[in-house]
VEXMISE-427997 format. One line per 5 residues: number of its first residue (from 0); for each residue x, y, z of C-alpha. Coordinates in nm, 2 decimals. Last residue first. Layout:
N
NUM	X,Y,Z | ...
***
This chain:
530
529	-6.36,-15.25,-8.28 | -6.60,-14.97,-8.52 | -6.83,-14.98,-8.22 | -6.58,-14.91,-7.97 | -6.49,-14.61,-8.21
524	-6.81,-14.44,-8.20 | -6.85,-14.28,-8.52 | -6.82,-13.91,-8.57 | -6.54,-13.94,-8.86 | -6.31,-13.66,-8.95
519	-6.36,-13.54,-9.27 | -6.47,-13.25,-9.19 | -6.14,-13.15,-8.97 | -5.98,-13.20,-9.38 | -5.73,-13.44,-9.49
514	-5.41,-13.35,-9.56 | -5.26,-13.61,-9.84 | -5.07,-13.88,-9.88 | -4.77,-14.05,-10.13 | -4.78,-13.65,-10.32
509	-4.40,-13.59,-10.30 | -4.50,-13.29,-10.10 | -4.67,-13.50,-9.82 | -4.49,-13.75,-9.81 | -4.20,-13.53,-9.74
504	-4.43,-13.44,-9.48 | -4.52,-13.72,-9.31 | -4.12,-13.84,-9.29 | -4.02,-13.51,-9.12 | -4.30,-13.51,-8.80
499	-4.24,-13.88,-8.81 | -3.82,-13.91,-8.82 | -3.69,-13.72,-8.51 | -3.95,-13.74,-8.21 | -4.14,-14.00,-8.33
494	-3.83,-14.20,-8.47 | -3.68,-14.20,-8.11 | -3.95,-14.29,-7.92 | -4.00,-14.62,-8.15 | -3.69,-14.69,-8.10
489	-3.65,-14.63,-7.74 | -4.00,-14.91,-7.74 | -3.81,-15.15,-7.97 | -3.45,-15.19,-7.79 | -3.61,-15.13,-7.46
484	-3.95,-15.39,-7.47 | -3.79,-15.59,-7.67 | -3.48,-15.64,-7.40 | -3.74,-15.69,-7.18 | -3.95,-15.97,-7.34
479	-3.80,-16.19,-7.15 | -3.79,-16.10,-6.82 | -4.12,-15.98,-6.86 | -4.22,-16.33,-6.96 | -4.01,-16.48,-6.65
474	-4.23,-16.29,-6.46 | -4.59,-16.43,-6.57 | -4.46,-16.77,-6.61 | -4.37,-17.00,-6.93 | -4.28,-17.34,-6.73
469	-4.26,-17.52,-7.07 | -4.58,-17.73,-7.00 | -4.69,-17.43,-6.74 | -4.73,-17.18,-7.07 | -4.91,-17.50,-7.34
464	-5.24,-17.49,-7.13 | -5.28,-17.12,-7.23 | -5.29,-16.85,-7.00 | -4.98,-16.70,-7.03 | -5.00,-16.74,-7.44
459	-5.36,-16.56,-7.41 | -5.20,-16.29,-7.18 | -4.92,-16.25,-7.49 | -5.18,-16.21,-7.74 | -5.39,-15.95,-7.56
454	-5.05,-15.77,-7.51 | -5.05,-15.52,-7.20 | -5.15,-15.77,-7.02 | -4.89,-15.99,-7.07 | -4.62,-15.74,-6.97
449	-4.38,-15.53,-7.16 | -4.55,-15.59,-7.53 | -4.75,-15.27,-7.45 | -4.44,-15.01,-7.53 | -4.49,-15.07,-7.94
444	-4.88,-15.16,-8.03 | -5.05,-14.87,-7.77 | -4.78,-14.60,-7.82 | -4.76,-14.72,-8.21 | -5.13,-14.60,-8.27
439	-5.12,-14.28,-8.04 | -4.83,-14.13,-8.18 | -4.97,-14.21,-8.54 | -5.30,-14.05,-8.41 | -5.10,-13.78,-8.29
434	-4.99,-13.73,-8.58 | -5.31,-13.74,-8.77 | -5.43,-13.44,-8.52 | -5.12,-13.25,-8.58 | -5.21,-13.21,-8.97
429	-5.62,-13.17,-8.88 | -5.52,-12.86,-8.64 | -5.53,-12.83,-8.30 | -5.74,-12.68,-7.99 | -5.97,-12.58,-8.27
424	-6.26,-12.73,-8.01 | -6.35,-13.01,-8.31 | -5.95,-13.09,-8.32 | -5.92,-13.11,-7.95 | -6.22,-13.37,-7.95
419	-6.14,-13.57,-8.16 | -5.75,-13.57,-7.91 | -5.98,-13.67,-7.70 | -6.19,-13.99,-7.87 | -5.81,-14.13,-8.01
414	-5.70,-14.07,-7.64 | -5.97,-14.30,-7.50 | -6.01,-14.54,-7.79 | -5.64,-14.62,-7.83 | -5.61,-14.66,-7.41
409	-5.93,-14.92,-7.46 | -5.78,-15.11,-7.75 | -5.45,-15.09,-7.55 | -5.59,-15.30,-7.25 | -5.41,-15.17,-6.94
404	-5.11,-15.20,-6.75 | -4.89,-15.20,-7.06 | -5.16,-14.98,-7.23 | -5.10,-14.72,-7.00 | -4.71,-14.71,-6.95
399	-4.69,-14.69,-7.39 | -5.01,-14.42,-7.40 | -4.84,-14.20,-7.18 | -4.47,-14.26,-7.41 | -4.66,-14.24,-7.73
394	-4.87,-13.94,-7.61 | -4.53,-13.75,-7.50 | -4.38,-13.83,-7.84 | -4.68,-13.64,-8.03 | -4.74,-13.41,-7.75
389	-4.39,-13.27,-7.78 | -4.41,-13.05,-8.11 | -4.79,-12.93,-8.02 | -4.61,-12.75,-7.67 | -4.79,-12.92,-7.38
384	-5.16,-12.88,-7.24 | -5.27,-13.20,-7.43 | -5.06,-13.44,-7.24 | -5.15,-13.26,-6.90 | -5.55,-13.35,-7.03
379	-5.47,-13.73,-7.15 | -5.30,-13.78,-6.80 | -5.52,-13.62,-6.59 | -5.83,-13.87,-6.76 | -5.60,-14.17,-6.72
374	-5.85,-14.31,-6.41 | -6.14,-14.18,-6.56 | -6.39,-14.36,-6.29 | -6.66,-14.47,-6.48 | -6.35,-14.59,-6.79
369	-6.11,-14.76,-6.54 | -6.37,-14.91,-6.36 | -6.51,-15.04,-6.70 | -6.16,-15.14,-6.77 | -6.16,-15.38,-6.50
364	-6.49,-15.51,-6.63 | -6.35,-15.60,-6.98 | -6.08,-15.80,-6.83 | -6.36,-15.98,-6.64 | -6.52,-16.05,-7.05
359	-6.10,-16.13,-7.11 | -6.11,-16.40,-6.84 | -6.46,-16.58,-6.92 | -6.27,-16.59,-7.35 | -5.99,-16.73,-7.18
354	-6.19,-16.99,-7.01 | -6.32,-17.05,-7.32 | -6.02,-17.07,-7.54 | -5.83,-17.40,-7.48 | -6.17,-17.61,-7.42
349	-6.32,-17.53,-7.73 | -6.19,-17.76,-7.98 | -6.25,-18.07,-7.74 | -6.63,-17.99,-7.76 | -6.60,-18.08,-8.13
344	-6.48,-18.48,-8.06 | -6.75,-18.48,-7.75 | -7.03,-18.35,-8.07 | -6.95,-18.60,-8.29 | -6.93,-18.53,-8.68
339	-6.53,-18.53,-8.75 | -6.52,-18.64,-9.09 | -6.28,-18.42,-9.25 | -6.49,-18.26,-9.49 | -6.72,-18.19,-9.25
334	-6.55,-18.08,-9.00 | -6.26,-17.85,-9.21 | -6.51,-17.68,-9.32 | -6.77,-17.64,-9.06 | -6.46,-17.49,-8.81
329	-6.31,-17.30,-9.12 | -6.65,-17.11,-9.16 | -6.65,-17.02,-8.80 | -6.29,-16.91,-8.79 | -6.43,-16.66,-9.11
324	-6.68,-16.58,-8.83 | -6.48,-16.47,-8.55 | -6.21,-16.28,-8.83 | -6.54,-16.06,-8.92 | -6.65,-16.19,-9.32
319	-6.48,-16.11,-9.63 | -6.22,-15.90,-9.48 | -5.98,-15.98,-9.80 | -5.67,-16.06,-9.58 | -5.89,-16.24,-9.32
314	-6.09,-16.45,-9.56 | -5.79,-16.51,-9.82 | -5.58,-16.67,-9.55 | -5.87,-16.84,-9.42 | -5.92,-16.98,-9.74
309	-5.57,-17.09,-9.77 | -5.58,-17.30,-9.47 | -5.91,-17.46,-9.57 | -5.71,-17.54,-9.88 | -5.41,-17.73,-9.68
304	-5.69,-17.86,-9.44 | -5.83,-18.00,-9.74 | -5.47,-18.15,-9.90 | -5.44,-18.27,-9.53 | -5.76,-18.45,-9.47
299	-5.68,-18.62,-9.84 | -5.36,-18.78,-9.72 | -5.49,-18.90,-9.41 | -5.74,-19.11,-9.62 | -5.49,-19.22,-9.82
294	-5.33,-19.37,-9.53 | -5.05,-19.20,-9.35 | -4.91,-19.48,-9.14 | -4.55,-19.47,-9.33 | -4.50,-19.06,-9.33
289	-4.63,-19.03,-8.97 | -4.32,-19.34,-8.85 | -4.11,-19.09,-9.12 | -4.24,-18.79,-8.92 | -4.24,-18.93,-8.51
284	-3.84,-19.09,-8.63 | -3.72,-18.71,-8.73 | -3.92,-18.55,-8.40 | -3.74,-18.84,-8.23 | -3.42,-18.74,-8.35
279	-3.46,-18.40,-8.28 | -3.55,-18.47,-7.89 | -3.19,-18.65,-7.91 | -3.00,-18.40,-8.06 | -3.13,-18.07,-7.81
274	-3.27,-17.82,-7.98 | -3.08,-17.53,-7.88 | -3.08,-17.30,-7.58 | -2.99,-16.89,-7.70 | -3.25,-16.72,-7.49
269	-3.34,-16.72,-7.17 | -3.24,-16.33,-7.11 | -2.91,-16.37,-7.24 | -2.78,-16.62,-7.52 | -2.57,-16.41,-7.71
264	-2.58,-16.51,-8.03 | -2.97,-16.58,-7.97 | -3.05,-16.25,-7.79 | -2.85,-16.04,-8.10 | -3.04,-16.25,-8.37
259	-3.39,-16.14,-8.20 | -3.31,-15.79,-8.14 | -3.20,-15.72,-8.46 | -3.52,-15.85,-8.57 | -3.67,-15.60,-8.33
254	-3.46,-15.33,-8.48 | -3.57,-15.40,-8.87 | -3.92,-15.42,-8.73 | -3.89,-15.03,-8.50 | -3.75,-14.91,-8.81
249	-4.04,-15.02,-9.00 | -4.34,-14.89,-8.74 | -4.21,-14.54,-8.70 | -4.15,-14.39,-9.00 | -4.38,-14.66,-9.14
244	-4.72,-14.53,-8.95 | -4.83,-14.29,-9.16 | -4.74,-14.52,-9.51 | -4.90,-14.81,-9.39 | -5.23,-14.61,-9.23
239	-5.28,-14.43,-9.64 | -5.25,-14.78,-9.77 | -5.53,-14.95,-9.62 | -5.76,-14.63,-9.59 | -5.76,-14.36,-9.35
234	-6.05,-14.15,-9.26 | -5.89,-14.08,-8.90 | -6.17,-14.24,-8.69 | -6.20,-14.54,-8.90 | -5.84,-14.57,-8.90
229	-5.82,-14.53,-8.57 | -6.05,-14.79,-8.45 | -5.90,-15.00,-8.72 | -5.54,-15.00,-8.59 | -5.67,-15.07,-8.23
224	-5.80,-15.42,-8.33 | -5.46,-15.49,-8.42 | -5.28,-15.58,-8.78 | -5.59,-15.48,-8.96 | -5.50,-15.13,-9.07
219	-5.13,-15.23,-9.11 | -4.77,-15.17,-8.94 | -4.86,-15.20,-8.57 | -4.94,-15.61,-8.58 | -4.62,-15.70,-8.76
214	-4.39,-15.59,-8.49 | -4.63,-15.69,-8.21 | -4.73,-16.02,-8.33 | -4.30,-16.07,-8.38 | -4.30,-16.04,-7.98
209	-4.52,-16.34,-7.95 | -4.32,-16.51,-8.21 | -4.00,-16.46,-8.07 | -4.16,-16.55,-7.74 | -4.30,-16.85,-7.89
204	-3.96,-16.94,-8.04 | -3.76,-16.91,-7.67 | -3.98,-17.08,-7.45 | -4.01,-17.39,-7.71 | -3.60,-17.40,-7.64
199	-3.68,-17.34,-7.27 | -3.88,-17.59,-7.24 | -3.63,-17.85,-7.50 | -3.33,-17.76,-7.26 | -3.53,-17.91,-6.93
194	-3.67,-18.21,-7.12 | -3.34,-18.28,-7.23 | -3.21,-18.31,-6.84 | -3.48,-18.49,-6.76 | -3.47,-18.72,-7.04
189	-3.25,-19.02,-6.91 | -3.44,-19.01,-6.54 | -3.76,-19.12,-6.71 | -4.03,-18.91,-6.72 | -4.33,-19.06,-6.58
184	-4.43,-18.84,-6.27 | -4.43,-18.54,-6.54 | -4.75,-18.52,-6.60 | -4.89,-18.23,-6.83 | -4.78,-18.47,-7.16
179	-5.10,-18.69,-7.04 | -5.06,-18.97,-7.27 | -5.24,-19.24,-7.50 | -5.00,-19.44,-7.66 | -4.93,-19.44,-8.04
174	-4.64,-19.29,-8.03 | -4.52,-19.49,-7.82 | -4.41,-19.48,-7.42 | -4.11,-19.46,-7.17 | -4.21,-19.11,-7.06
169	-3.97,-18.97,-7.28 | -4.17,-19.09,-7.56 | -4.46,-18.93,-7.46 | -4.32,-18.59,-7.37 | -4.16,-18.58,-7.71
164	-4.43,-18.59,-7.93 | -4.64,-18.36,-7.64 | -4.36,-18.09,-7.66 | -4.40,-18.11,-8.03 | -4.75,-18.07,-8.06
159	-4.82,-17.77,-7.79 | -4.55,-17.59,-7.99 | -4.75,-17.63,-8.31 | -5.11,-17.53,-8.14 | -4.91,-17.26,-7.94
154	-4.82,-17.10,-8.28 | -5.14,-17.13,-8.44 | -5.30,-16.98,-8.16 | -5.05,-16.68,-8.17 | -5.11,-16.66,-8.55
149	-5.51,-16.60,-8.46 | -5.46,-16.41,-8.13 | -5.23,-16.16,-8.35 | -5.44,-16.12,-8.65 | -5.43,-16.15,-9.05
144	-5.23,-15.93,-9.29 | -4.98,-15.74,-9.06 | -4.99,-16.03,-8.78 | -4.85,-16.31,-9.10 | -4.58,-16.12,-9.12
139	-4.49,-16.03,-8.77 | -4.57,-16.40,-8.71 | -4.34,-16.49,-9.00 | -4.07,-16.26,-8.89 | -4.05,-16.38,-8.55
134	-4.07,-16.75,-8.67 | -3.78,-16.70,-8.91 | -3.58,-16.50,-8.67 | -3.56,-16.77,-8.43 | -3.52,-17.08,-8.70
129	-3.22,-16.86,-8.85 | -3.06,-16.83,-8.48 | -3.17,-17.23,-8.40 | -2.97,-17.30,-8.71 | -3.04,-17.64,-8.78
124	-3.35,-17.56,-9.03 | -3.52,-17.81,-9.23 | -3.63,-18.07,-8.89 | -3.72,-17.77,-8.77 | -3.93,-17.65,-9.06
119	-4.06,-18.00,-9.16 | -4.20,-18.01,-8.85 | -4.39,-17.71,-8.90 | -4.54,-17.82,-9.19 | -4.64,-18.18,-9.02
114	-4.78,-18.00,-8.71 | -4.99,-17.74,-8.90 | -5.19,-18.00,-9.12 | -5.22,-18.23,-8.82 | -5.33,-17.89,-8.65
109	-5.62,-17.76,-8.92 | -5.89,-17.87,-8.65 | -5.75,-17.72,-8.37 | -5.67,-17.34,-8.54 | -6.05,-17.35,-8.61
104	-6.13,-17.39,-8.22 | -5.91,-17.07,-8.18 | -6.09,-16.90,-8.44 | -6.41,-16.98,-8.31 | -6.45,-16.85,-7.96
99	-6.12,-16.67,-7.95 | -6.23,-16.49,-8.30 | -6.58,-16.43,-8.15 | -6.45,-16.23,-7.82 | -6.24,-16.02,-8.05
94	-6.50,-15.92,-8.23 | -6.77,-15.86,-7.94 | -6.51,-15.60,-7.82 | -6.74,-15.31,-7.82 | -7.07,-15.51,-7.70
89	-6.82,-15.66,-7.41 | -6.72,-15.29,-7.32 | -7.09,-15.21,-7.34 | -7.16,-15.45,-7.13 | -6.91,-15.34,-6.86
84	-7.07,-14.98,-6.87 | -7.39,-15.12,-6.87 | -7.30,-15.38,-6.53 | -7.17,-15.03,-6.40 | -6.85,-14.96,-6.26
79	-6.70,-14.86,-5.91 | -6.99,-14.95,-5.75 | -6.95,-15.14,-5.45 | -7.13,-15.42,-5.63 | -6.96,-15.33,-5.94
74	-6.61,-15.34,-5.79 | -6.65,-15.66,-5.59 | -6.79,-15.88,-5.93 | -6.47,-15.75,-6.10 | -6.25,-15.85,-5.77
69	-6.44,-16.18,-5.79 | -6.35,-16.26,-6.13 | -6.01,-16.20,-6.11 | -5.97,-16.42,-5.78 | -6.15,-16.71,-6.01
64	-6.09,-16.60,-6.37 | -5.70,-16.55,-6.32 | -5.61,-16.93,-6.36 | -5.44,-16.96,-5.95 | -5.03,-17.10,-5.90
59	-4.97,-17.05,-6.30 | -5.17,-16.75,-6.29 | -4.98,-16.53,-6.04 | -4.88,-16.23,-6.21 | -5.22,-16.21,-6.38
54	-5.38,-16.22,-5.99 | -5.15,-15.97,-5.93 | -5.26,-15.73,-6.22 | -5.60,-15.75,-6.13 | -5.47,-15.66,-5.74
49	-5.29,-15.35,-5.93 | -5.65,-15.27,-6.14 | -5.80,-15.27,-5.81 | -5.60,-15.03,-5.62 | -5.62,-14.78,-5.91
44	-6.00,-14.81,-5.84 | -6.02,-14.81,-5.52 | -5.84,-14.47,-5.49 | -6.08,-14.35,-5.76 | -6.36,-14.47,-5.58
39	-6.27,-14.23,-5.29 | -6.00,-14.28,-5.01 | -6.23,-14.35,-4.72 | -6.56,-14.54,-4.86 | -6.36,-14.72,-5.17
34	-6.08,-14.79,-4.94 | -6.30,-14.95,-4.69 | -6.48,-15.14,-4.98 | -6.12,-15.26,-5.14 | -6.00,-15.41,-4.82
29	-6.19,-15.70,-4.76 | -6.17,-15.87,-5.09 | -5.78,-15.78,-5.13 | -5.75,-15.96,-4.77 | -5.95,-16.24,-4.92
24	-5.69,-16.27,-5.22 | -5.42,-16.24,-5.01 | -5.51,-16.51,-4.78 | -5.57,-16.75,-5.08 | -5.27,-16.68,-5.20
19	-5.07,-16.74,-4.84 | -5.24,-17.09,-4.89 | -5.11,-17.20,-5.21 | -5.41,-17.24,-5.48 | -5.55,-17.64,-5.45
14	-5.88,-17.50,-5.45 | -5.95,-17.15,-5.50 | -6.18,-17.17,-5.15 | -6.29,-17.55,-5.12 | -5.99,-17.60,-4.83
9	-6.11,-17.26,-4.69 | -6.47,-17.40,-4.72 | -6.34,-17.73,-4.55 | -6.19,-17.56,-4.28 | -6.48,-17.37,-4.20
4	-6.73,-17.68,-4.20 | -6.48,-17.86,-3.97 | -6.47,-17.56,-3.73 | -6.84,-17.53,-3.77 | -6.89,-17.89,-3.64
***
């Protein structure tokens, strides 16, 4: 009886979740207390954050929330963290938690408008090297002005459509059939091989566009949550950030573009596949058969998700509400004018970011561990202990390998809240201060898009529903994202060290900024100001 009640608890345990996982996971459960009592909690703590990381590693065999989940729940109990310290990390990042809540859900209701833009686009563009660089630079684009989760869920919401367009019909069935596009039992024998080149061509542009979040994101104030924290803490406005951060940020653009057209020509990394001819055939027969059934009616719902569209534009890029509740406003909007009033046909909007919304809040505890037991506290201090003209590339480079293990807007608020605190102890001046901010800024945006944690819109691609459809895993998108990750992070390196110090003050003389004042240095909390 107990042998049957054991085995079915270990069959219960992270479900269907290979069995050598499992074992890990409990060994990582049973191992973290002794550490904690014989090594210290800082010991446990490092040891944690690389057992977080695993589990992030592993998502498509195991969702992180389960054996994440339990590692945060392990760590307060043996007290590595406090619930107050993890609340307040939630409190700090309520933002971003609100825009994957309703901005995500938003980004579902405006996707027939999305789908039949973006169809037009690659059924417009043949050259799989212009259509590369075009979504790159239009996420980077749209990143400066909006948000990277917000494009990013746009871009998966437009992917997500044209795998399942194709899916269906390679499964022997119409487009007007229900389908699961997750089962691939179906597929005929014919499309296999097609199915294989269209993955890794959908791969390919959401990595692009993934990667463009991060060029775009570090230029402008609103381009990351991170960008704001320091801006509030610096005193800078809109234009003031763009200027300090363009010796770095713009080169680092033009050579991530580069980037993009050199790992299409060349076809390394996972790059380089095509469209294949058939699958764009049936995207061109799925529009014209769209084109014909459109009734008047489906005319309409896209001139107001077209409008909707634009008002979210204008929402963000004026800041007339917080990005969570202009997503909100386009959730009601586009609702109510398009006649979707049952509650089973709204609950569908939410099921892509809730359990990513659960995984970020245990995200958030991981870095309460990190903050009660100031794991990067000897880093920040040797940092600071250096010669004033090295700091400013050796913070980029400290806060690049932290915030690519780390969440950035928690690396940005620790050494944005010590190098305040230099300034106040006449450690360093104002001038050197807002470098080191810039240092600071770019470290966390440039360097972090080597893993998917270091990215919150790359984790949200891993763990979306569309990343196992194209077989998008935790490895392969390191692989990926490597050659970004040298080309752009040397870059950015390199124009610290040669170009900022230079740049800021020929802006300087020719009067584009000016020195601001230790006064004017704010005293705000900068988790509060995320």
């Amino acid at each position: 009886m107990s042998a049957r009640i054991g085995r079915a608890l270990g069959q219960n345990f992270l479900g269907q979740a290979p069995a050598w996982y499992k074992y890990t996971i409990v060994v990582f459960l049973l191992i973290n207390p002794l550490v904690a009592w014989v090594l210290g909690p800082e010991a446990a703590g490092w040891l944690l954050l690389a057992e977080f990381i695993f589990t992030l590693a592993m998502a498509l065999k195991c969702y992180p929330l389960q054996p994440g989940g339990l590692l945060a729940i392990e760590a307060l109990l043996i007290g590595l963290a406090s619930p107050a310290t993890v609340l307040h990390k939630v409190e700090g990042n309520l933002e971003v938690l609100l825009l994957l809540i309703f901005m995500v859900a938003g980004i579902f209701f405006l996707k027939d408008l999305l789908l039949y833009t973006f169809t037009r686009i690659l059924l417009g563009v043949r050259s799989k090297v212009r259509l590369s660089l075009l979504f790159c630079f239009a996420a980077a684009l749209l990143s400066a002005f909006l948000d990277a989760l917000t494009v990013t869920a746009v871009v998966i919401a437009v992917c997500t459509g044209f795998y399942g367009i194709y899916h269906k019909v390679a499964s022997g069935k119409t487009f007007q059939q229900k389908h699961d596009h997750g089962d691939d039992t179906s597929v005929e024998d014919l499309h296999r091989e097609d199915l294989r080149r269209f993955r890794a061509f959908l791969r390919s542009l959401l990595m692009h566009a993934a990667v463009g979040t991060a060029l775009g994101g570090v230029c402008t104030l609103v381009g990351e949550p991170q960008n704001l924290l320091i801006a509030t803490r610096a005193d800078w406005e809109f234009g003031e950030f763009f200027l300090r951060m363009a010796p770095v940020s713009l080169p680092v653009l033009v050579v991530g573009l580069l980037t993009c057209l050199f790992l299409e020509v060349s076809g390394s990394f996972g790059y380089g596949e095509d469209i294949p001819e058939k699958v764009r055939s049936i995207m061109r027969q799925h529009a014209l058969e769209q084109d014909q059934r459109r009734t008047t009616r489906d005319k309409v719902n896209l001139v107001v998700q077209g409008l909707i569209a634009v008002w979210l534009v204008v929402g963000l890029a004026t800041h007339a509400a917080s990005v969570g509740l202009v997503g909100l406003s386009v959730i009601i909007l586009a609702t109510a004018f398009c006649g979707i009033i049952e509650e089973h046909r709204l609950g569908q909007a939410f099921e892509e970011a809730l359990p990513f919304t659960a995984l970020l809040t245990v995200f958030f505890a991981v870095v309460a561990v990190i903050a009660d037991q100031q794991l990067f506290a000897p880093v920040i201090e040797y940092v600071l202990t250096l010669d004033e003209h090295i700091q400013g590339p050796a913070f980029y480079v400290a806060n690049g390998v932290l915030s690519a293990v780390s969440d950035n807007v928690f690396v940005a608020t620790v050494y944005v809240d010590e190098v305040a605190q230099a300034l106040r102890l006449n450690e360093i001046n104002r001038d050197t201060f807002d470098l080191l901010a810039v240092a600071i800024n770019t470290g966390t945006n440039i360097p972090s898009v080597a893993t998917p944690n270091g990215q919150a819109a790359f984790l949200f691609l891993l763990t979306s529903a569309l990343a196992p459809l194209v077989r998008l895993s935790y490895g392969r998108m390191v692989m990926m994202a490597l050659p970004y990750t040298i080309t752009m992070s040397l870059t950015g390196l390199l124009m610290t060290v040669m170009a900022l110090e230079p740049a800021t003050e020929w802006m300087y003389q020719n009067g584009w900024i000016e020195h601001h004042s230790a006064a004017e240095l704010s005293d705000s909390e900068p988790g509060a100001q995320h």
